[in-house]
C-alpha positions as a printed NumPy array, in Angstrom:
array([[  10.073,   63.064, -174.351],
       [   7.813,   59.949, -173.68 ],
       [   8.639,   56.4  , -172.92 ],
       [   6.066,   53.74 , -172.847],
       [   7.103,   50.5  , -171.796],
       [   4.227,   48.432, -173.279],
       [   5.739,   44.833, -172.246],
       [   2.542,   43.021, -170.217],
       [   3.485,   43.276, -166.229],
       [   5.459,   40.695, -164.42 ],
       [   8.056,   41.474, -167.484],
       [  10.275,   43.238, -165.433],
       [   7.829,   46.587, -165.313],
       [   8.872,   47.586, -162.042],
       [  12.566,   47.491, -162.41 ],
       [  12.416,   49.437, -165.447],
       [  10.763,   51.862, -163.239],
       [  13.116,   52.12 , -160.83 ],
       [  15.87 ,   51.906, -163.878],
       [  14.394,   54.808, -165.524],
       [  14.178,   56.936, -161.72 ],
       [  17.478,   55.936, -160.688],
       [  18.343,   57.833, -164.076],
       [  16.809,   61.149, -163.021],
       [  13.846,   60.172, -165.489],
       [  10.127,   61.123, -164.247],
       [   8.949,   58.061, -164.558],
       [   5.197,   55.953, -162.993],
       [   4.328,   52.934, -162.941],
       [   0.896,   51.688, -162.246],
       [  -0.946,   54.006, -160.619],
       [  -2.698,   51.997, -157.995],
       [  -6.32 ,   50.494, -156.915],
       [  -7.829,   54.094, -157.376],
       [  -7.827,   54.192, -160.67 ],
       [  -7.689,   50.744, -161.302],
       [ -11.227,   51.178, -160.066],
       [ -12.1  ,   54.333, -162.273],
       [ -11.067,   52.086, -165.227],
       [ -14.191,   49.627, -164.959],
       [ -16.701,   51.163, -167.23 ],
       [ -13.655,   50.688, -170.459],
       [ -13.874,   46.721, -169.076],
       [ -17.635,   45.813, -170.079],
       [ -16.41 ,   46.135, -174.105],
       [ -12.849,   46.414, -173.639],
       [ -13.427,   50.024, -175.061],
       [  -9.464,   51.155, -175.296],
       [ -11.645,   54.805, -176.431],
       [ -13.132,   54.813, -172.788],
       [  -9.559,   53.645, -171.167],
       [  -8.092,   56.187, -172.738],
       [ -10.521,   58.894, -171.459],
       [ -10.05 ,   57.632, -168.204],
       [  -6.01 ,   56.757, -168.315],
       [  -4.78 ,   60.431, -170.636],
       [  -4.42 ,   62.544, -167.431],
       [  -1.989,   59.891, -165.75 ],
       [   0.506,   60.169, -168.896],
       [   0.36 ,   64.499, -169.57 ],
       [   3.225,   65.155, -166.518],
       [   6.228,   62.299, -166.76 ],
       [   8.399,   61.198, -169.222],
       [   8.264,   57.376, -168.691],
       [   5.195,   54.761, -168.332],
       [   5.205,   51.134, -167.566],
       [   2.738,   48.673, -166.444],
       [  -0.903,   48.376, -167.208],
       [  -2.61 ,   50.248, -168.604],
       [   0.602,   50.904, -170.809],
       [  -0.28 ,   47.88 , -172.92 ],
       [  -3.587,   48.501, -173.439],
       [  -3.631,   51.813, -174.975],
       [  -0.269,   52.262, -176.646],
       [  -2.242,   52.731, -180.247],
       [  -3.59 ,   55.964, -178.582],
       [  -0.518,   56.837, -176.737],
       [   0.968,   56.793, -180.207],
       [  -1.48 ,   59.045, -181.261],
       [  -1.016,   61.938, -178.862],
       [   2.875,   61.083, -179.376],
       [   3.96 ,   60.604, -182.378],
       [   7.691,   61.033, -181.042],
       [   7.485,   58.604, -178.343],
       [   9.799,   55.894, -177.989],
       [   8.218,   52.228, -177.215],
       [  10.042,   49.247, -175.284],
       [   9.177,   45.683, -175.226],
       [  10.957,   44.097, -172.71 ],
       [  10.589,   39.971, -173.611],
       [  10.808,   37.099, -170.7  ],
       [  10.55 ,   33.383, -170.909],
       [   7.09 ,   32.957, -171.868],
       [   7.192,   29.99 , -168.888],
       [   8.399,   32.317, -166.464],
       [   5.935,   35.094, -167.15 ],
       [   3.643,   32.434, -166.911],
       [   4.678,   31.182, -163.392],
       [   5.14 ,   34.652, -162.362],
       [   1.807,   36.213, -163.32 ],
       [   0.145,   32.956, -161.485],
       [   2.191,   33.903, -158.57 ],
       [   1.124,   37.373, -158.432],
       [  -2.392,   37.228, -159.018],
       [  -3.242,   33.581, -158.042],
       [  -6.018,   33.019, -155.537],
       [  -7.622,   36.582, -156.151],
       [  -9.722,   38.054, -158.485],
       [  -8.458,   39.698, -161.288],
       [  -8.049,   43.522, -161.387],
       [  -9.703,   45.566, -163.787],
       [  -7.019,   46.403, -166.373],
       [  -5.523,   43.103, -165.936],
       [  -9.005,   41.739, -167.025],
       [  -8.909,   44.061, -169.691],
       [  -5.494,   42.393, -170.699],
       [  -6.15 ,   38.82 , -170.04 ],
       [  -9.472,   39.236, -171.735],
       [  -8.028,   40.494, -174.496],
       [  -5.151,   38.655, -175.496],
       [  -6.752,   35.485, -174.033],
       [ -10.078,   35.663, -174.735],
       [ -12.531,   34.21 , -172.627],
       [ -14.132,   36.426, -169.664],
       [ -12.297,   34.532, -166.523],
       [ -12.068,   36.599, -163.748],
       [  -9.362,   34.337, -162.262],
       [  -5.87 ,   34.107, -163.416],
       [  -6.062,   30.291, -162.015],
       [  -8.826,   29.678, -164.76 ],
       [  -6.411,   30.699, -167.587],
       [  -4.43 ,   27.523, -168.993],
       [  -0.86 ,   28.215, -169.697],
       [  -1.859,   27.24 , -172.927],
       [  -3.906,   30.594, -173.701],
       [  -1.391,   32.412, -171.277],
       [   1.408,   31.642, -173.502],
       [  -0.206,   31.996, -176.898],
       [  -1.807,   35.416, -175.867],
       [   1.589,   36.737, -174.376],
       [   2.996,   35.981, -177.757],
       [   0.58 ,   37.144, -179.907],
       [   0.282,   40.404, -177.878],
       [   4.182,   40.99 , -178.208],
       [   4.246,   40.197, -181.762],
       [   1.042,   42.244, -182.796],
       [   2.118,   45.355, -180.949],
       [   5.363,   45.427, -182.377],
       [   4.167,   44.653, -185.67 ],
       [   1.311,   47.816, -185.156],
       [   3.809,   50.093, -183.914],
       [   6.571,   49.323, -186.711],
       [   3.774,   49.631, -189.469],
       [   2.803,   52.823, -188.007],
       [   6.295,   54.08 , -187.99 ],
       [   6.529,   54.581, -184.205],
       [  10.28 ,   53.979, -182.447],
       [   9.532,   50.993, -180.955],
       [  12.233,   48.776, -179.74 ],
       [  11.895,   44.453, -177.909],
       [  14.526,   43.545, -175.16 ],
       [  15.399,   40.395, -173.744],
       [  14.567,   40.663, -170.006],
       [  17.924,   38.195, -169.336],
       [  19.89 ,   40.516, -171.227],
       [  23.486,   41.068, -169.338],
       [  23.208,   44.32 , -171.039],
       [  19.58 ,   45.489, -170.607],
       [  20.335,   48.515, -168.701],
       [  23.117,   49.847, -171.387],
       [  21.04 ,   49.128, -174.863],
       [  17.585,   50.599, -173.004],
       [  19.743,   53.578, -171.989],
       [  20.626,   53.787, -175.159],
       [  17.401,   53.658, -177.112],
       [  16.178,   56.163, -174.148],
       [  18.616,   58.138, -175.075],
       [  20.564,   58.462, -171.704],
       [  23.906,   57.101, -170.257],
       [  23.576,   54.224, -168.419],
       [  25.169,   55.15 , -164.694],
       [  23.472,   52.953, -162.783],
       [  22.88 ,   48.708, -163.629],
       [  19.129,   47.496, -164.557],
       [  18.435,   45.636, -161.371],
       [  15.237,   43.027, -160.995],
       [  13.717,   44.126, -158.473],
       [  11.072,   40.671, -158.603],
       [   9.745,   37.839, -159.792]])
């Protein structure tokens, strides 16, 4: 079994983590500045081919993903999976917004989360602070409608959730394909 959750981060990535673990799930979330780093040479032409190459390895030994680079290469993921299950956990568009600025405000951007920004944003900023919440809210709902829309037209069990859902944890369990024993709890902001 695989599990991607493709929802962009700060969209509760990190709780479904710890959701999915709690659950007896093998489940990773991003895996860190180390690879991060490996991921630059994909950035230069956001080539989601080179990602892949570089990302592949992390997804062969779990059963559940979330967090970038989830959202970058779930047409590929697809691919190798055919019988994977997709989740798109939704929030506010105005909290993601404020949360996003929160996390990555008054740094520079990462290199998959220049790889996302640039490409549901556009533009080449390598701030978060440059972004308006303009182009951060019509690229977070472009990206959620356009990989659902992919993913459906491709056949693929894809599934959105509301991230203020009173019952997230039971209708992800559910789609999963597990018993919900333990409560979805946010972990952040």
């Amino acid at each position: 079994m695989k599990v991607f959750n493709i929802s962009p981060h700060r969209s509760g990535t990190r709780s479904f983590h710890a959701f999915c673990t709690a659950h007896g799930l093998k489940s990773a979330h991003w895996p860190e500045a180390a690879f991060d780093q490996a991921c630059e040479r994909a950035l230069g032409n956001l080539d989601e081919k080179a990602l892949w190459a570089v990302s592949s390895a992390h997804f062969e030994a779990g059963a559940v993903y979330s967090d970038l680079p989830c959202p970058l290469i779930y047409r590929r993921a697809l691919a190798a999976w055919p019988e994977a299950r997709f989740v798109l956990v939704r929030r506010d568009p105005a909290a993601w917004i404020a949360s996003v600025r929160r996390h990555a405000g008054g740094r520079n951007l990462s290199y998959l989360e220049k790889f996302f920004y640039w490409s549901v944003c556009g533009g080449r900023l390598a701030r978060i602070d440059a972004y308006s919440d303009e182009s951060l809210a019509r690229g977070y709902a472009a990206f959620m409608r356009d990989a659902e829309a992919y993913l459906r037209r491709q056949g693929a069990r894809v599934r959105g959730f509301e991230l203020g859902s009173a019952n997230l944890g039971r209708e992800l369990a559910a789609f999963i394909g597990f018993t919900e024993r333990y409560p979805f709890v946010r972990i952040s902001d």
